[in-house]
C-alpha positions as CSV (number, residue, x, y, z in Angstrom):
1,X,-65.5,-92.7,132.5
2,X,-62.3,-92.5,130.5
3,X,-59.4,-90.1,131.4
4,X,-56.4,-89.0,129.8
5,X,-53.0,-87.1,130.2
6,X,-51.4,-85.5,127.8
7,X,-48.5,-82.7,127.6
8,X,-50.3,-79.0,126.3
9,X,-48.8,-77.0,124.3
10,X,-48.7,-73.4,123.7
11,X,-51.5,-73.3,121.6
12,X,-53.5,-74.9,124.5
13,X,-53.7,-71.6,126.5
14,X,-57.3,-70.6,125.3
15,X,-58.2,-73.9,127.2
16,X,-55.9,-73.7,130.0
17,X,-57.5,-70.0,131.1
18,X,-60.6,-70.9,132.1
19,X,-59.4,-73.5,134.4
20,X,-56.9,-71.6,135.6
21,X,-59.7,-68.7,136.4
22,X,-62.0,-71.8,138.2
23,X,-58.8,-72.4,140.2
24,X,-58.5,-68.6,141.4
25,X,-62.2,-67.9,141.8
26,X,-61.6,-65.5,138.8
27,X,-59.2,-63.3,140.9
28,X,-57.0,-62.9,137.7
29,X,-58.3,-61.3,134.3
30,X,-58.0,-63.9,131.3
31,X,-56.3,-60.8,129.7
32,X,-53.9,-60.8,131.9
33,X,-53.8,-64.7,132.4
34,X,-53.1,-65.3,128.7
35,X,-50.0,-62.9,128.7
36,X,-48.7,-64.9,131.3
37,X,-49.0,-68.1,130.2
38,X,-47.4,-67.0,127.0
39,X,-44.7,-66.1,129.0
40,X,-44.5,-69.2,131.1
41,X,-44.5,-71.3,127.9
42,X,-41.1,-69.6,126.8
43,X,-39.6,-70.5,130.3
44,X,-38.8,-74.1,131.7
45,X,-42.8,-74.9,131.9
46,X,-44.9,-77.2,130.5
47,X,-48.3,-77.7,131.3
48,X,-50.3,-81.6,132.1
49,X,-53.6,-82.1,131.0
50,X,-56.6,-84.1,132.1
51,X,-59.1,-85.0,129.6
52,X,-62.4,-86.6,130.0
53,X,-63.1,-87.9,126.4
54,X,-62.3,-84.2,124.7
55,X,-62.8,-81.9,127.2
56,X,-60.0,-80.5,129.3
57,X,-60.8,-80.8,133.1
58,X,-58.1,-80.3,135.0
59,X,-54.6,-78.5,134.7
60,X,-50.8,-79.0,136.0
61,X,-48.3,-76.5,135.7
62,X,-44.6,-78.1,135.4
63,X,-41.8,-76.0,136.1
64,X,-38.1,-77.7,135.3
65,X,-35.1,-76.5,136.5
66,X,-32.0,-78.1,138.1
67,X,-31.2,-76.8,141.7
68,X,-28.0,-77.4,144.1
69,X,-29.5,-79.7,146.3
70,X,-31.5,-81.6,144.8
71,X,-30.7,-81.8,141.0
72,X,-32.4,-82.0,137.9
73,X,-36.0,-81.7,139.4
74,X,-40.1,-80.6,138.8
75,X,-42.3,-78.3,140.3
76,X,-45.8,-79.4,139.9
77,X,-47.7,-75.8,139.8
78,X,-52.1,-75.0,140.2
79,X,-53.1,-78.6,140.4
80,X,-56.8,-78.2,139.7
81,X,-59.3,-80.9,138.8
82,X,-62.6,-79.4,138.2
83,X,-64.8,-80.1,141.4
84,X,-67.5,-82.4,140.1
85,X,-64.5,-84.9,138.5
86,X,-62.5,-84.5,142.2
87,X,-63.0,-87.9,144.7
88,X,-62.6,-90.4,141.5
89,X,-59.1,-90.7,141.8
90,X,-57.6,-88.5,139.6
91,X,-55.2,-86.9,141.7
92,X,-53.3,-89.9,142.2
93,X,-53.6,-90.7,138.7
94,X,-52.0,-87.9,137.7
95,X,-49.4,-87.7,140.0
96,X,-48.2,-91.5,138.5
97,X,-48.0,-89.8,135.1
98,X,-46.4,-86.8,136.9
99,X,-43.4,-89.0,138.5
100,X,-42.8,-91.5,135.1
101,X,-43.2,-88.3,132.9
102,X,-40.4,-86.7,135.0
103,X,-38.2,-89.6,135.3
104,X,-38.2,-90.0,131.5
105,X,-37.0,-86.5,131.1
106,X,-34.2,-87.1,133.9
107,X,-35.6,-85.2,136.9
108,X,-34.3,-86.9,140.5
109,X,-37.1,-85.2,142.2
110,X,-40.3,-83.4,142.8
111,X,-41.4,-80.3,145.0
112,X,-43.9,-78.0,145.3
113,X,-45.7,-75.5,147.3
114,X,-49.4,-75.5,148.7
115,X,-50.9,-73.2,150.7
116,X,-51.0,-73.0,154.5
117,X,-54.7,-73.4,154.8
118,X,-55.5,-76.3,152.2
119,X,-55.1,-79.1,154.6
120,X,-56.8,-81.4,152.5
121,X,-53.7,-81.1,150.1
122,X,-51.2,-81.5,153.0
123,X,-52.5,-85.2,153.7
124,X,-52.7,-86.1,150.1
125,X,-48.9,-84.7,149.5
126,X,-47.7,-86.9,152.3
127,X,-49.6,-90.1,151.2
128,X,-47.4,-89.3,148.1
129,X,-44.5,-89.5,150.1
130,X,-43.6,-85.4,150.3
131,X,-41.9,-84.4,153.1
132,X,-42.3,-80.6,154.1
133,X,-38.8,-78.9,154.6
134,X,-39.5,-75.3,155.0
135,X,-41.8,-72.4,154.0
136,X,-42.5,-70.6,151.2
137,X,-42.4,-66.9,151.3
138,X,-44.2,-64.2,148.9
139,X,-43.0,-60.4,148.4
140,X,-44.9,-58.3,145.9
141,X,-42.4,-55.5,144.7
């Protein structure tokens, strides 16, 4: 089989929704999801790609921003490979491209969040060499 990554663009959203919705188990409205990503696309984001052939299959979010103690760095955001293309690999594929794509664009580090009960994430962030250093917290107001 023969993958690809490649940097979306705005005009990508239509594509990106769906996946996005997989990722969720639909919790969000595309309505709603669309508005969003619209909006994201006018902040620091930028959004990876994974193609098999033509079809998009699996989705990064990338959020840049420069912070006091750690510098310019990247937020990888809903990493999501479609289930039936997960177990080939991709994963660590992708986060190659992730760390060359961000050293090219003068990032000194990554982070990210994951969620408390997807284990299966924790083991494959440390292999990557992440490091937990605290928790993230969530306040709807």
């Amino acid at each position: 089989m023969d993958f690809k990554f490649k940097i979306l663009d705005k005009q990508a959203i239509s594509k990106i929704v769906p996946l996005i919705q997989e990722f969720t188990d639909n919790k969000f409205p595309s309505e709603l999801l669309v508005s969003r990503f619209e909006a994201m696309f006018s902040e620091n984001y930028e959004c990876l790609g994974v193609f098999k052939d033509e079809e998009l299959i699996g989705v990064c979010g990338l959020w840049f921003q420069t912070r006091h103690y750690s510098g310019k760095s990247c937020e990888p955001d809903h990493v999501f490979i479609q289930a039936k293309y997960q177990g080939l690999g991709l994963g660590n594929k992708m986060f190659k491209f992730i760390e060359q794509y961000c050293k090219e664009k003068g990032c000194e580090s990554l982070e990210l969040n994951t969620y408390v009960h997807n284990t299966a994430s924790h083991k494959f962030y440390y292999n990557k060499g992440f490091k937990i250093l605290g928790y993230h917290f969530f306040k709807d107001i």
